[in-house]
C-alpha positions in Angstrom: 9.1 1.0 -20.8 9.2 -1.5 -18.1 10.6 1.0 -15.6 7.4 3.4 -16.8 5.2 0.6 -16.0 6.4 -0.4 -12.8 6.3 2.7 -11.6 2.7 3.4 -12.5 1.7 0.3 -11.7 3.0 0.3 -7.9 1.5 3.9 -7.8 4.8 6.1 -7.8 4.6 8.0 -11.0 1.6 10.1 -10.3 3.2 13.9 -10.1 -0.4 15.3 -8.6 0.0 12.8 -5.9 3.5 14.0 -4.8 5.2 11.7 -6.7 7.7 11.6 -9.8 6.3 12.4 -13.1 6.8 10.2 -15.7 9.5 11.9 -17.3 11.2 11.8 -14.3 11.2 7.8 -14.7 12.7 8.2 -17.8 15.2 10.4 -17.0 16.0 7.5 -14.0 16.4 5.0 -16.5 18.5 6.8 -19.0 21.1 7.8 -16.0 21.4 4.6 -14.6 21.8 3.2 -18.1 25.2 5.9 -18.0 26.5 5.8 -14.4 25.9 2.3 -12.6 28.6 0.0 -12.8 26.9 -3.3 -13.4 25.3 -1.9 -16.6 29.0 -1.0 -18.1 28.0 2.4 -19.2 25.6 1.2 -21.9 25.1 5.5 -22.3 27.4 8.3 -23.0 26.2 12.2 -21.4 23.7 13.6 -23.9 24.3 17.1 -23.9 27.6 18.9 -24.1 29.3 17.1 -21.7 32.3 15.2 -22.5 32.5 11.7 -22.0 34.2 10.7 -18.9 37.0 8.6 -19.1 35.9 5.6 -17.4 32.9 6.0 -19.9 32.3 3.7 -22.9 30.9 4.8 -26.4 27.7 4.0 -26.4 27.1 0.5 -26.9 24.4 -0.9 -29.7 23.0 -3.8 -27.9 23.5 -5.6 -24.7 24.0 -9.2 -23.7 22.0 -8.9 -20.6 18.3 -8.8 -21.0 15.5 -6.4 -20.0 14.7 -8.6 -16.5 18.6 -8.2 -15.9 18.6 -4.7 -16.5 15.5 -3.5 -14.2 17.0 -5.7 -11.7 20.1 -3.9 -11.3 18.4 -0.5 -12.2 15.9 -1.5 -8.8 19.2 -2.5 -7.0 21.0 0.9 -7.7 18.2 3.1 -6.4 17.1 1.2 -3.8 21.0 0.7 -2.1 23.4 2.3 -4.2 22.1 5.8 -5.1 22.5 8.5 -2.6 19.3 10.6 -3.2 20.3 13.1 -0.4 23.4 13.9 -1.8 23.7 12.7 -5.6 21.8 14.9 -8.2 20.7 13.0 -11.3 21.9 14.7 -14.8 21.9 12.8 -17.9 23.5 16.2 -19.6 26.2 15.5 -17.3 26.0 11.2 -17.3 27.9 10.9 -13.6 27.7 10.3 -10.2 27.9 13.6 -8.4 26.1 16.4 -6.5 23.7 17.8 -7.8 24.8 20.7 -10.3 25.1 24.1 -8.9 22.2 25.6 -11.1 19.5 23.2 -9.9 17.9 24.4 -7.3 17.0 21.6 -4.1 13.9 20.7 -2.5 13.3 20.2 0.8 10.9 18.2 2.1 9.1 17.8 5.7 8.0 14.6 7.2 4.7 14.4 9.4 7.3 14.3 11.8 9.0 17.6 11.3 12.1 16.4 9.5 13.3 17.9 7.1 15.4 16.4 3.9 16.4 16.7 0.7 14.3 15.6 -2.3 15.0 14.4 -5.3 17.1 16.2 -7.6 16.3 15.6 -11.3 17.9 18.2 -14.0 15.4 18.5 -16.5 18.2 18.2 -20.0 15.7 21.0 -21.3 16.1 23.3 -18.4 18.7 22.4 -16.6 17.4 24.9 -13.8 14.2 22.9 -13.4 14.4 20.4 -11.0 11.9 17.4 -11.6 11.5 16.2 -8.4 10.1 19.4 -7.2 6.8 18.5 -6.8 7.5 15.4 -4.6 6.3 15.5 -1.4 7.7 13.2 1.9 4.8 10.5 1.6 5.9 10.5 -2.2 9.7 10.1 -1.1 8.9 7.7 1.8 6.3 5.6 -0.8 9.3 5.4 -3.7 12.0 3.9 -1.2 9.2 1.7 -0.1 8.4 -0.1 -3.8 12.4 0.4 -4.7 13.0 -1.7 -1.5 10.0 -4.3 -2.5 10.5 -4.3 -6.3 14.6 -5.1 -4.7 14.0 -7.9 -2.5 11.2 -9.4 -5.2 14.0 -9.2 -8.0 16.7 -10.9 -5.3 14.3 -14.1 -5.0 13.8 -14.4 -9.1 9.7 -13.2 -8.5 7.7 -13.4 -11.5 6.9 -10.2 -13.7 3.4 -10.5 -12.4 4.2 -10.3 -8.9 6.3 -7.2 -9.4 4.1 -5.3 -11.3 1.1 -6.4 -8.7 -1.4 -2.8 -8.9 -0.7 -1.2 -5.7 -3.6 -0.2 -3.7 -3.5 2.7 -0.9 -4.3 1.1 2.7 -7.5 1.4 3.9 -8.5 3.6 6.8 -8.9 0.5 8.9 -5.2 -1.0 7.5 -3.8 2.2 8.4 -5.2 3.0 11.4 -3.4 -0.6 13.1 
């Protein structure tokens, strides 16, 4: 839940603005919960995939608390997590590409560049990718609050300060 409302909070979970739906956010959280390293596999896969070897049963309960938890989650996506080459699938619960049946998105900057988007298997429909509708401002405005909600996390900031509303710039902000 804290993940959910981070994300809406900073202004990154709003699909019809280019961003990640909500499920999407979930989906986040559950795969980091399997795959990142600090977090000792507190998930197993969730649908017909084996467990991987290195991959504990799931554990009931966890010594480190919810603060600890978003703060490594923040850490993973924000330096750890290739989004250009790693596909997130909690069917499969690894660190990998992303599978063969989900298709990629591409998305192009103001710019011109062109890169890959998100991929997020939907567990329901494995050939739906969630991150779909993203757009590049959506991309570029997700690394940008990862980074921040990062760097707050680092320095011990207050839950307040993380989940701060985020406001779009004004024409007058963006325009210097």
């Amino acid at each position: 839940l804290l993940v959910r409302r981070w994300a809406r909070d900073r202004g990154i979970a709003h699909a019809s603005k280019g961003h990640l739906p909500i499920c999407a956010w979930n989906l986040l959280t559950v795969f980091f919960l399997q795959v990142a390293p600090e977090s000792d596999a507190l998930l197993s896969p969730v649908g017909g995939a084996p467990i991987q070897p290195e991959t504990k049963a799931i554990k009931h309960g966890s010594p480190k608390s919810v603060a600890e938890l978003f703060r490594q989650f923040v850490a993973f996506y924000a330096r750890d997590f290739n989004w250009q080459t790693e596909g997130i699938s909690v069917r499969l619960g690894q660190r990998a590409p992303p599978p063969a049946e989900l298709p990629l998105t591409y998305l192009k900057s103001k710019d011109g560049r062109e890169e890959v988007g998100p991929s997020i298997e939907d567990p329901f429909e494995v050939r739906r990718n969630l991150g779909s509708a993203m757009k590049s401002s959506g991309l570029v405005r997700l690394r940008e609050e990862l980074l921040r909600a990062d760097e707050l996390c680092s320095r011990g900031a207050s839950l307040g300060e993380l989940l701060e509303l985020w406001a779009p710039p004004s024409e007058h902000e963006a325009s210097h």
